[in-house]
N, C-alpha and C positions, 0 to 999 in steps of 0.2 A: 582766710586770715592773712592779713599783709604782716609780714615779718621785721624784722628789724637787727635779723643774723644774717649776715652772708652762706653763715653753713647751711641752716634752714632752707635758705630760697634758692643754696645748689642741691640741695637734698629734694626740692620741690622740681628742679627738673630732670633729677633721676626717676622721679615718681612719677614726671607726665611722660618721659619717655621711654621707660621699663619699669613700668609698673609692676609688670607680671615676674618680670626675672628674681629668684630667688638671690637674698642678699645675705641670711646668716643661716647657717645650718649651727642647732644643738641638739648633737643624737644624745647627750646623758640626759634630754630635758624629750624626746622624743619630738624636736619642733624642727620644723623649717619656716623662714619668712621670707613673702615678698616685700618688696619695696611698698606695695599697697597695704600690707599686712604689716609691715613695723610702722607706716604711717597710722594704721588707724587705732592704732595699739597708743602713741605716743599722744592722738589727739583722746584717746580715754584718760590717758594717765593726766594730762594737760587738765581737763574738768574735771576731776576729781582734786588735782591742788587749789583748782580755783574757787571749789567749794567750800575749803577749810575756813578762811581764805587765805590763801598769798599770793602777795602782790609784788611786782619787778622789784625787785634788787633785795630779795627776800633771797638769804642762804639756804639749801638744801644740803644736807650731806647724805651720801652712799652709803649703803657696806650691801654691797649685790654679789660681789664679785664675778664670772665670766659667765651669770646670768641670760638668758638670751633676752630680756627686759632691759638691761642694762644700755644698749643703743637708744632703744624707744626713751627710755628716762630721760637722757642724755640730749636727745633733739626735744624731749617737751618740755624740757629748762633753759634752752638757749632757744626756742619759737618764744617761751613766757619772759624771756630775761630773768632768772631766776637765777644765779650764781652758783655752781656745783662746784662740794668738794667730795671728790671720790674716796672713801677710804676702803681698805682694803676686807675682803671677809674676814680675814683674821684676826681683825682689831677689837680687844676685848670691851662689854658693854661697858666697864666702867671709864674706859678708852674715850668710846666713840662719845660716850655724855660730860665727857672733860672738854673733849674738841666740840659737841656744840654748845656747851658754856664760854669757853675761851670764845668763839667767832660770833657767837649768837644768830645760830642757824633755829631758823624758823621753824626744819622739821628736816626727821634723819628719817628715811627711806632704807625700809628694811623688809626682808621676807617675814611674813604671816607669822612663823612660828618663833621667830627673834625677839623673847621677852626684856625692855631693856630694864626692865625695875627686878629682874630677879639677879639673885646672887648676893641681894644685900642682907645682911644681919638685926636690920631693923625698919624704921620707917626711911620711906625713901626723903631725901634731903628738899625743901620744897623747891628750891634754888633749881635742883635738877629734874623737876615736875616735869613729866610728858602725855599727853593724853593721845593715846592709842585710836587710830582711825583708820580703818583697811579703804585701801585704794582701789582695789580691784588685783588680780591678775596675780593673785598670790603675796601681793604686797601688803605693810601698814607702813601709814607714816606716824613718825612720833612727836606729836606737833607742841610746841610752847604753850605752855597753860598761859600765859603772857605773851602775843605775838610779840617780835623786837619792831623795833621802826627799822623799814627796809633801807638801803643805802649805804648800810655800812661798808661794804666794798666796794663801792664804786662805780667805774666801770670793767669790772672784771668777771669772764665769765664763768672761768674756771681756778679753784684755790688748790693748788697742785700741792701735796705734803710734801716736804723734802723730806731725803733718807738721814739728815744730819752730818751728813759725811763732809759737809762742809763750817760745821758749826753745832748750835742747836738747833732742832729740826722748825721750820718753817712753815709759814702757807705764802706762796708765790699769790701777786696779784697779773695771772695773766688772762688777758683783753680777746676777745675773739681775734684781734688784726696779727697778733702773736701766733694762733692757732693757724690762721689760716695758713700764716708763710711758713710754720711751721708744716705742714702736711703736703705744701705746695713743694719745698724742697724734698721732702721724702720721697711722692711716688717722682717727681721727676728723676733726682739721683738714683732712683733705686728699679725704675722704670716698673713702677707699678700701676697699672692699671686700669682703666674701670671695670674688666672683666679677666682680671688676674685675682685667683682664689687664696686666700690667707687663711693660715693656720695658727687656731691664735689659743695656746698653753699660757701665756706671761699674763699677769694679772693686766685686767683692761684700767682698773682703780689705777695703775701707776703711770708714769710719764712715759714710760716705754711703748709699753701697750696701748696706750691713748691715744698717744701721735703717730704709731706705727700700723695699728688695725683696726681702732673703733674710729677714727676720726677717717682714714678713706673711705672707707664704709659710708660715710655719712654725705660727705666731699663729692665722691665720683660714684658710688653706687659700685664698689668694691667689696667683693663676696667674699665672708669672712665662715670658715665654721670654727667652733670655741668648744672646749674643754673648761673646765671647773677649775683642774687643777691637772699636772703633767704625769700619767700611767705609760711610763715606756711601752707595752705590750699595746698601747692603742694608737702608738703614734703612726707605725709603719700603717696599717688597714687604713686610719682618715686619710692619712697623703694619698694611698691608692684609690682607696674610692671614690674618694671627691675630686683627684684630680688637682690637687692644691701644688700651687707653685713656690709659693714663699714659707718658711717656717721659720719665727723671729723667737728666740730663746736665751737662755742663758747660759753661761759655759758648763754649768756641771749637767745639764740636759745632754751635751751635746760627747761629753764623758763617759756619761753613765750606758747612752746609746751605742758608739764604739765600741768600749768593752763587756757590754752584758749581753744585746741586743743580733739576732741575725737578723739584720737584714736584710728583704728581699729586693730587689731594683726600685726605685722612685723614678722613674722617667718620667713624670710630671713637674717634678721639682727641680728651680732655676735658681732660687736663692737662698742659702740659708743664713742665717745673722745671727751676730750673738752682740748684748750689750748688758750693762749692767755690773758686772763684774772683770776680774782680770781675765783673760782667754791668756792660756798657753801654746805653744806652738806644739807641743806632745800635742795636746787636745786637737790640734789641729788636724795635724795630719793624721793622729786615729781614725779621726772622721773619715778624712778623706778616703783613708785605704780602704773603708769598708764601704763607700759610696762613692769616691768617683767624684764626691760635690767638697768644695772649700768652703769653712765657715766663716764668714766674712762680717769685719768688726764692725761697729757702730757707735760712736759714741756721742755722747749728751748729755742733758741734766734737768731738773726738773727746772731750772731756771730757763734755758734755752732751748726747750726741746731738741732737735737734732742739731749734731755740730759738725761731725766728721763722718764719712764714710768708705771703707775700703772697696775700691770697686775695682782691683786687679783681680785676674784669674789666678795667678802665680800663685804660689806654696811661700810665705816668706817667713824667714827664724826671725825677724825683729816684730812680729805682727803689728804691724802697722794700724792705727784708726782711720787710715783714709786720708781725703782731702776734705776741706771744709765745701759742704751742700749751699749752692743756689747763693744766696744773699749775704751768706752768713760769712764773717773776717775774722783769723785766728790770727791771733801776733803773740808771741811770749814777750813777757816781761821780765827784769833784770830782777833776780833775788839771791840775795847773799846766801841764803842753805839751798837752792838749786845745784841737785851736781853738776860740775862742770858738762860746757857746752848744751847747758840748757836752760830754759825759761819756766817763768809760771804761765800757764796759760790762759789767754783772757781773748775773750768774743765778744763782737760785736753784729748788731744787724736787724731787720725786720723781726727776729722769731724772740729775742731779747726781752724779758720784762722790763719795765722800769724803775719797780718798787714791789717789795714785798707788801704782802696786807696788811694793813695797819700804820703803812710808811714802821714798820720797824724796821730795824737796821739802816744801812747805807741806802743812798737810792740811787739807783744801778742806771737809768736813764737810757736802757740799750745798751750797755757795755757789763759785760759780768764775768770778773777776776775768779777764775775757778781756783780748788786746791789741787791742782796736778800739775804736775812738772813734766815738760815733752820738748823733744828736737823736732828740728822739718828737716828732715833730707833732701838732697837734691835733687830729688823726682816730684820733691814739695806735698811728697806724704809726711802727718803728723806719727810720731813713736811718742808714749806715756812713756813715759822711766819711775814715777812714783809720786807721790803726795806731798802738800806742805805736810811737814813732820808736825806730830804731835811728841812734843819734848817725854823722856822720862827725866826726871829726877834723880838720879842716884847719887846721895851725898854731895849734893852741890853740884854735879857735874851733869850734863846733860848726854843725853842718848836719843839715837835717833832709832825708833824702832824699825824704818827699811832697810838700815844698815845691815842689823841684826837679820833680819828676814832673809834677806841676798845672803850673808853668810853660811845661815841654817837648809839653803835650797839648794846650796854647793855640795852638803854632806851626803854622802852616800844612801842610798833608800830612801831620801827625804825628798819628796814630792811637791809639798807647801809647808807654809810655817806663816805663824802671826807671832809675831809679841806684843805685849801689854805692856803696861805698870801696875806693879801689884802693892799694897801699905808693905809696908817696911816697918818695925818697928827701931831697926838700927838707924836704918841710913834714909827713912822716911818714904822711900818708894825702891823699890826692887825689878828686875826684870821677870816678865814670865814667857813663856813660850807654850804654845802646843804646835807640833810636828805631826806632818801627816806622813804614816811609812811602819812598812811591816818590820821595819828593824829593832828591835828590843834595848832604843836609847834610854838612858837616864838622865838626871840630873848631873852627873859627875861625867860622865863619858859624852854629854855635851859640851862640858866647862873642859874637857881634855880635848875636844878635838876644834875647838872656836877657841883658845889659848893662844895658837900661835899665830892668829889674824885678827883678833882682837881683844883692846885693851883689858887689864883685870875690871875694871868696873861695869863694860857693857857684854859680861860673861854673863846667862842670866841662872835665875837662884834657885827657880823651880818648871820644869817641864812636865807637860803632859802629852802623850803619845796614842795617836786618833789613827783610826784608817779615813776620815773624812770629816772635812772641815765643817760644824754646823753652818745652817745656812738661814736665810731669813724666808719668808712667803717669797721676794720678790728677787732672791737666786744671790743674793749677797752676803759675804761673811756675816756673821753673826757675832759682833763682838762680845756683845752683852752675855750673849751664852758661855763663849769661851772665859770671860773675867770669871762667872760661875768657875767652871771647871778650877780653873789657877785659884781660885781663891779656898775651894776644897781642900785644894790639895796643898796647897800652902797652909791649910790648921791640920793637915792630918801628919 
């Protein structure tokens, strides 16, 4: 089959010239593949959509998650031109059939046993009709009682979900030429391999994981073995017996390993990364002391795939994200609520969208104005210092909840801290807080000790007191969970 992906026709000369060499190991699934064995997997899965039928520029959506099918999927929608959106396992049925109404995806790929018409209370909506058809290999797809007319996205190969953290949550229209520089800056800055073994916990459905471990894989015939989901007790045995060099994660992995965890030696292991979420330099150096290895930032977005990366050996308290990878140009821009000596951050470069799907929103043309706020030092490593603020409200006056946060990380036992906005019924919106820390804070003995550094109005009105911050599937606060929590406890 002549192809018409770049990724495909480098995956076809991984295949003509190691074929045999194994490329993913999944011991929770009892599999190993070769390069021959993920190919002839992805040309089943390939006539099996084609029989339904769908045709180019026909949307699929995921929910596999770190499946060992999930590569094979993934090359026989970019060989078919078939538009993939990953969503995560943990996206609930009623979820995943909102997003393939909203995009009008042809058909959601799903494991055998993933019923999406149960859960409901009555007849299913016909709007959201799907007709059930096993693809083989443990899979169904669940395909439009109504195929849609293919082409609604474009040229795009992959509709990446954003986490919202810059808005309301998105689908990226990114183009395979995006993908590629995207991957091309990674294993170069990150000096990965084609026979450098990745260890892959972080869901492959996100931006992380896709550009980080399923896409080398694909690229350069880069050995990946995957977990479902992250079991501290299994981490240490896969690095050792597999011999895996890289371990891309996220900070509360890399926490939780430090202090729960002995570890025994990892002499196979050269990199370990963390992105996703804040890393602290505690977390850092726990690591360190118990391995010898520095976890080393990463950052990006589901818009740009990679942006910055720290490739010092050094231990540093300002953790740093690095310099900007390969192609990619980071300049900050002037904004009136950036704290002094800093910018909002904005990239540009080959790995850039253009346009969200749909042309919603702005259209970004290669240039995309993050919400983070960072300095460049003068070694021309990037520092995040914080987000565009999401305002509170309090009786007309605004609050910036990082303020708040930086003050609550200063108090004594206090580890992390989020604040919200919570309803108000006086002053319309109120502060909340949850604190991470064995300390036995209240609501009052917060407002006394954040008094004498900050104003009466951004003192906040209700706290709750966690030894750990919720988190999402893909290692990021959880706000939604926590607005729960403050909102309890704000009616109790």
């Amino acid at each position: 089959m002549t192809s018409h992906s770049p990724i495909a026709e480098a995956f076809a000369s991984v295949l003509r010239d190691r074929g045999d060499d194994t490329l993913l190991m999944a011991p929770s699934e009892s599999l190993v593949l070769s390069a021959r064995t993920l190919d002839a997997l992805a040309t089943s899965l390939s006539a099996a959509l084609a029989r339904i039928p769908l045709a180019p520029g026909h949307l699929v959506i995921t929910s596999l998650g770190n499946a060992a099918v999930m590569p094979a999927v993934t090359l026989a929608c970019l060989r078919d031109r078939l538009p993939l959106m990953p969503a995560d396992r943990s996206v609930p049925v009623a979820e995943l059939l909102a997003l393939a109404t909203r995009w009008d995806a042809a058909a959601v790929i799903a494991p055998e046993g993933l019923d999406l018409h149960a859960g409901g209370t009555g007849p299913v909506d016909p709007t959201l009709a799907r007709v059930r058809i096993p693809i083989g290999h443990g899979l169904a797809a669940w395909v439009a009682a109504a195929l849609p007319a293919p082409g609604r996205h474009g040229a795009a190969a992959v509709l990446k979900l954003t986490s919202g953290s810059t808005g309301a949550p998105r689908a990226t229209c990114t183009e395979e030429r995006h993908l590629v520089a995207d991957v091309c800056h990674i294993v170069e800055a990150m000096a990965i391999g084609p026979r450098t073994p990745q260890f892959g916990v972080i869901p492959l459905s996100h931006s992380y994981g896709f550009s980080n471990l399923l896409l080398p894989l694909l690229w350069q015939g880069t050995p990946l073995l995957v977990r479902p989901q992250f079991v501290p007790t299994q981490v240490a045995p896969d690095i050792v017996s597999a011999r895996l060099e890289t371990f891309a994660g996220v900070p509360f992995m890399f926490e939780h390993l430090a202090a729960h965890q002995t570890l025994p030696p990892l002499p196979s292991l050269r990199l370990v990364l963390s992105a996703g979420a804040r890393l602290s330099f505690e977390a850092v150096t726990a690591f360190h002391a118990v391995t010898g290895l520095k976890v080393r930032s990463f950052y990006g977005s589901s818009e740009t795939g990679g942006i910055c990366f720290d490739d010092s050996p050094r231990l540093d308290a300002r953790v740093p994200v690095g310099r900007p990878m390969g192609a990619t140009r980071v300049d900050l821009v002037a904004d009136a609520d950036a704290p002094q000596g800093t910018g909002r951050i904005r990239v540009s470069g080959p790995n850039v969208i253009d346009r969200y799907a749909d042309d919603e929103g702005p259209h970004l043309g290669g240039t995309f104005l993050t919400g983070d706020y960072g300095r460049v030092e003068a070694d021309d490593t990037y520092v995040l210092v914080g987000r565009v603020a999401s305002f509170v409200n309090v009786a007309g006056r605004k609050v910036v909840p990082q303020e708040v946060e930086a003050a609550l990380r200063a108090l004594p036992g206090v580890s992390d801290a989020v604040a919200l906005g919570i309803d108000d019924a006086v002053r319309g919106q109120a502060l909340g807080v949850c604190l991470v820390s064995e300390a036995p804070w209240t609501a009052r003995t917060v407002r006394e000790a954040l008094a004498p550094h900050l104003a009466p109005y951004k003192l906040p009105r209700v706290v709750v007191v966690t030894r750990a911050l919720p988190l999402t599937d893909r290692g990021k606060v959880d706000r939604r969970a926590i607005a729960q929590l403050l909102a309890r406890a704000s009616a109790s």
